[in-house]
C-alpha positions as CSV (number, residue, x, y, z in Angstrom):
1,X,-58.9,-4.5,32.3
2,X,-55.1,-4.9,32.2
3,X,-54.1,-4.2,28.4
4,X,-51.8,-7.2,26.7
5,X,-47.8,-6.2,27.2
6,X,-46.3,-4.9,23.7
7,X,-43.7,-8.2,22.6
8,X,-39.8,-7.1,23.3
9,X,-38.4,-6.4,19.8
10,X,-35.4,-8.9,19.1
11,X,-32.9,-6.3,18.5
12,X,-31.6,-3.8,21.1
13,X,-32.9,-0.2,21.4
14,X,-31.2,2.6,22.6
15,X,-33.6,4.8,25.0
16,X,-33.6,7.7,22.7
17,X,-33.8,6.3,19.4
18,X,-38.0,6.1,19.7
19,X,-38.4,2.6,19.2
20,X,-36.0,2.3,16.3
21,X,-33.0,-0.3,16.7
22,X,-29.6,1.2,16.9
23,X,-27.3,0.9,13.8
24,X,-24.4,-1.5,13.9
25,X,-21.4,-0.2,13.5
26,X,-19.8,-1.2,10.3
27,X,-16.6,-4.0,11.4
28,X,-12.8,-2.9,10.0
29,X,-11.3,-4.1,7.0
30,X,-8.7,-6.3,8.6
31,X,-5.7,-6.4,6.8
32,X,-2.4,-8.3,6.4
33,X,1.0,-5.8,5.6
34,X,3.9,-8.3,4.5
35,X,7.4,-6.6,4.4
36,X,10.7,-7.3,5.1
37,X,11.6,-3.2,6.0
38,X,10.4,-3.1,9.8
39,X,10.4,0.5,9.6
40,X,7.4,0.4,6.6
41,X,5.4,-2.4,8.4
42,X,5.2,-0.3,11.7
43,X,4.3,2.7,9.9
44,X,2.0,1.0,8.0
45,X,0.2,-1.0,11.2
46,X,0.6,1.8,12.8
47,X,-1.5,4.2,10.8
48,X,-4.2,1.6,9.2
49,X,-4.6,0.2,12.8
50,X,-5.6,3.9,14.2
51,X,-8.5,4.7,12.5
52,X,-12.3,2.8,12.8
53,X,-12.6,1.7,9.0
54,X,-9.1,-0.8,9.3
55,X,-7.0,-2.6,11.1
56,X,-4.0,-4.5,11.0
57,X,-4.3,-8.1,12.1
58,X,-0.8,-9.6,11.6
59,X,2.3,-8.5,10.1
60,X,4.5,-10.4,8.2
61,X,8.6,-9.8,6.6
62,X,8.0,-12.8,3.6
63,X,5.9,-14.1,1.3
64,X,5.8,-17.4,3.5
65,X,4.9,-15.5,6.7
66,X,2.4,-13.6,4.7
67,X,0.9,-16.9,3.3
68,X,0.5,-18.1,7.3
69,X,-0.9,-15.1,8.5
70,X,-3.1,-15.0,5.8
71,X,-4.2,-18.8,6.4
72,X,-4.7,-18.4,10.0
73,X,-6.3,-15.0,10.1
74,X,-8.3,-14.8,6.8
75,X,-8.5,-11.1,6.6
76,X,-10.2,-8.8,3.7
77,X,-6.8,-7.4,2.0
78,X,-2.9,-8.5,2.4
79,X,-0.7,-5.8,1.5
80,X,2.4,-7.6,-0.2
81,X,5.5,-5.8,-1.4
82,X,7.5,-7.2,-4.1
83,X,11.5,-7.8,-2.7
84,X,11.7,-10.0,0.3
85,X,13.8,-12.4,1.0
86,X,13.5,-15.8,1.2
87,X,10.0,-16.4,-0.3
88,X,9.5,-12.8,-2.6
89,X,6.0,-11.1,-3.3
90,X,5.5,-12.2,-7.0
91,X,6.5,-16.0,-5.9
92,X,4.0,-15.8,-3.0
93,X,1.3,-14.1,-5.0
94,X,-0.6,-17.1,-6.8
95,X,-1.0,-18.8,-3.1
96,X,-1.9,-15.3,-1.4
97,X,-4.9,-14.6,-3.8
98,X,-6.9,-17.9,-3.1
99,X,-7.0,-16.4,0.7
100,X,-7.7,-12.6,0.0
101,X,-7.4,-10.1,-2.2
102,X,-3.8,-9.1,-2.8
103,X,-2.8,-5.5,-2.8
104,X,1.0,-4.7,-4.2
105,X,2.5,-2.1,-1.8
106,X,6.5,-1.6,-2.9
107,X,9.1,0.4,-4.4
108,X,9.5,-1.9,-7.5
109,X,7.6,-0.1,-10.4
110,X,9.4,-1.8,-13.1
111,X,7.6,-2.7,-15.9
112,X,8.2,-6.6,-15.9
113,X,7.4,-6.8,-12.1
114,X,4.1,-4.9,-12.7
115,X,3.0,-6.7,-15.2
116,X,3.7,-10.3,-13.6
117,X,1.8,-8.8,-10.0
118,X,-1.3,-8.7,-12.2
119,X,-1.2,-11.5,-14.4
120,X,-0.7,-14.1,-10.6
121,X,-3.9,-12.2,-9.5
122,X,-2.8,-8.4,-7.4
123,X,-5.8,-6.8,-7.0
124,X,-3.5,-3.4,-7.0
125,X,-0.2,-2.1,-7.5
126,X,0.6,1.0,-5.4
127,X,4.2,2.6,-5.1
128,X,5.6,4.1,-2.3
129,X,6.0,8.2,-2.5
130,X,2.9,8.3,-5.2
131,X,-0.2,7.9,-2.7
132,X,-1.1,9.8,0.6
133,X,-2.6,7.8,3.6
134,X,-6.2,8.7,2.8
135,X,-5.4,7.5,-1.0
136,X,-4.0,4.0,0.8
137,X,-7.0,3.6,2.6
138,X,-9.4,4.1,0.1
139,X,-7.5,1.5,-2.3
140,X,-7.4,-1.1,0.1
141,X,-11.5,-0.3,0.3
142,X,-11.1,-0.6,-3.9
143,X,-9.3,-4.1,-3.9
144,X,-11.8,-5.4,-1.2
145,X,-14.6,-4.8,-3.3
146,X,-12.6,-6.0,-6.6
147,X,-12.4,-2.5,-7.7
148,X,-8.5,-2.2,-9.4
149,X,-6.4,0.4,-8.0
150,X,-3.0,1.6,-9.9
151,X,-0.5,4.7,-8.9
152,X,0.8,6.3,-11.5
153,X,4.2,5.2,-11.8
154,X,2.7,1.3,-11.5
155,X,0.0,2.7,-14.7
156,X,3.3,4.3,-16.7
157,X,4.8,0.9,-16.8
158,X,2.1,-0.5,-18.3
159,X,1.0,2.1,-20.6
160,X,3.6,1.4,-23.5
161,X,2.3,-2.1,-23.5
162,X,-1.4,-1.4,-23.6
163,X,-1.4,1.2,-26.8
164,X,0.4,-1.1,-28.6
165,X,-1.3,-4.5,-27.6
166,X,-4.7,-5.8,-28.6
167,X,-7.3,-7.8,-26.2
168,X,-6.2,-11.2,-29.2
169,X,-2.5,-10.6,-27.9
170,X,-3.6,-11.5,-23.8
171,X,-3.2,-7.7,-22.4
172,X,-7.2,-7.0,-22.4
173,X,-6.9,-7.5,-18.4
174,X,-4.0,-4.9,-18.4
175,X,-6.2,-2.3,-20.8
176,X,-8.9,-3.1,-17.7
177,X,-6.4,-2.2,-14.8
178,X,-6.2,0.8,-16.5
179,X,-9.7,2.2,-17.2
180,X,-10.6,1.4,-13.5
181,X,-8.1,4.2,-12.4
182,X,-10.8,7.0,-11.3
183,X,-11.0,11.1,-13.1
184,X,-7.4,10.1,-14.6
185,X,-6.8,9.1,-18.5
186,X,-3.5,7.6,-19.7
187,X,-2.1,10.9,-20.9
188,X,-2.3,12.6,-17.3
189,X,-1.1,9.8,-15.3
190,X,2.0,10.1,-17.5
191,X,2.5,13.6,-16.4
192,X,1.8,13.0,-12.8
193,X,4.4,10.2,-12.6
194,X,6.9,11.9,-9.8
195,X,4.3,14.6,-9.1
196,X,3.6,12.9,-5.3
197,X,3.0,14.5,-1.9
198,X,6.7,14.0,-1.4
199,X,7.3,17.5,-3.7
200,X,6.4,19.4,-1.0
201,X,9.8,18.5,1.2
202,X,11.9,19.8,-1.6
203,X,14.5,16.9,-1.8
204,X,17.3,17.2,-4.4
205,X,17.3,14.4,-7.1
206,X,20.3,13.0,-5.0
207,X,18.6,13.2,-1.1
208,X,16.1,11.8,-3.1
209,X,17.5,8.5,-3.5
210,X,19.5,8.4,-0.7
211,X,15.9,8.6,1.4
212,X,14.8,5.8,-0.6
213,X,17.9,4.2,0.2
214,X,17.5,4.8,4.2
215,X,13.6,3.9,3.7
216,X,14.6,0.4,2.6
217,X,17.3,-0.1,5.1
218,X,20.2,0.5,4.1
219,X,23.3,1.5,6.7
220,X,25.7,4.4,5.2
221,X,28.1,2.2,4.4
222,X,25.9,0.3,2.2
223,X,24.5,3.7,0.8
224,X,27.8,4.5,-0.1
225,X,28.7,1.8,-1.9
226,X,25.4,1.8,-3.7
227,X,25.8,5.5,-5.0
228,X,29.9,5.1,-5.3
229,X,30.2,8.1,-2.6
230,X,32.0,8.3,0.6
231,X,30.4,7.8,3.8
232,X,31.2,11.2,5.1
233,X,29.1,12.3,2.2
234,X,26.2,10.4,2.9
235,X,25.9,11.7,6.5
236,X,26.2,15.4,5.1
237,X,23.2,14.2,3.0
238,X,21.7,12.7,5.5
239,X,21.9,15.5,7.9
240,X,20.1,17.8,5.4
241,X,17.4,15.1,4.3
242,X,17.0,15.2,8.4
243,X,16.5,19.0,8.4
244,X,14.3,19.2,5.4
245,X,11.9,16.4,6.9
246,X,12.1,18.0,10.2
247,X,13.4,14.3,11.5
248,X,16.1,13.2,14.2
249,X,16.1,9.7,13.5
250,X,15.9,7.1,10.5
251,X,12.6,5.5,11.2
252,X,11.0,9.2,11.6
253,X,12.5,10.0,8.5
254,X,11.0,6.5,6.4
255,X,7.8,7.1,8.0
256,X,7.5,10.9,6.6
257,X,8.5,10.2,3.2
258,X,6.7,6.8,2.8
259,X,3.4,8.9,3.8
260,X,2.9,6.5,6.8
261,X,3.5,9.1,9.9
């Protein structure tokens, strides 16, 4: 007597995994990385778009552009920095947040700015030169899952503010930031303000902002005026922020010391 055929399970099966169903693979965070520096955004796309847990799914250089991509693509996270022109981070911030969670991803780590970012919603504030690549990727995971995420200098600007406000006064939220910041209490993140990956190239406290300068986009001439040098000077600086980086050009040069390369 023929016996009754076993039913097809309704999931696929991989010949070797003895009848169980093969796992799914877990999908990418797909993000949004809205800034006006072209150098950061490609750095940025180009290191969250190379590896399986995220990818970048448009790019944008203002808060209006960010606000489109983010309307027509609906991803997980926008990163937003905070200076862009025409529509700026903070102004675009209150629209961003009813499409995705907003992380803050800038140079600007002034007090005022920080506190605004997370009063119109930002998920997380991280500044550039405080955070390696495996530290961006795990806040971005953080903010998707409403878990706050603050780098140091971002947390220092707040701290002053929190010890002396109470919950009645409106900074609870701020006090909450805060205590989400993992195996870190207020006193050490004071400390480790300035204590970044970027120590290890061994800039001088002038290269220092002049790389910061270059990272933003700056031509020589307009570095010069900035730090009331000459332009010869600044290419002498340049050439040894070049050798200390072990760069030949600008964009290699931003991408090292924003921890994107």
């Amino acid at each position: 007597m023929r016996q009754p055929r076993e039913p097809e399970p309704d999931f696929p099966v991989r010949p070797d995994s003895a009848g169980f169903p093969a796992l799914a693979a877990t999908a990418p965070l797909r993000l949004v990385v809205a800034d006006d520096n072209p150098v950061v955004r490609a750095g940025l796309t180009a290191l969250l778009s190379g590896r399986a847990d995220t990818t970048v799914v448009a790019e944008a250089a203002d808060g209006r552009e960010a606000y489109e991509a983010a309307l027509r693509h609906r991803p997980d996270v926008v990163l937003l920095d905070v200076r862009m022109p025409g529509v700026d981070g903070i102004s675009a911030l209150p629209h961003l947040v009813r499409l995705a969670p907003v992380m803050m991803l800038t140079y600007s780590h002034e007090t005022e700015t920080v506190r605004e970012a997370l009063r119109r919603g930002a998920g997380g504030y991280l500044v550039h030169g405080e955070f390696t690549a495996e530290q961006l990727v795990r806040a971005v995971h953080d903010v998707r899952e409403g878990r706050p995420h603050v780098t140091p200098g971002a947390a220092k600007a707040l701290i002053p503010q929190v010890q002396t406000s109470a919950p009645a006064h409106g900074d609870g939220e701020l006090a909450g930031i805060l205590g989400g910041i993992p195996s870190q209490n207020l006193s050490q993140l004071q400390s480790d303000v300035g204590q970044s990956f970027r120590s290890r190239f061994q800039l001088s406290g002038r290269e220092a902002e002049i790389m910061d300068l270059i990272a933003s986009g700056m031509t020589n001439q307009q570095i010069a005026a900035t730090c009331f040098i000459s332009e010869k000077t600044v290419k002498n600086h340049i050439n040894r922020i070049f050798a200390k980086l072990q760069s030949t050009t600008r964009s290699q040069a931003a991408a090292k010391w924003l921890g994107v390369a």
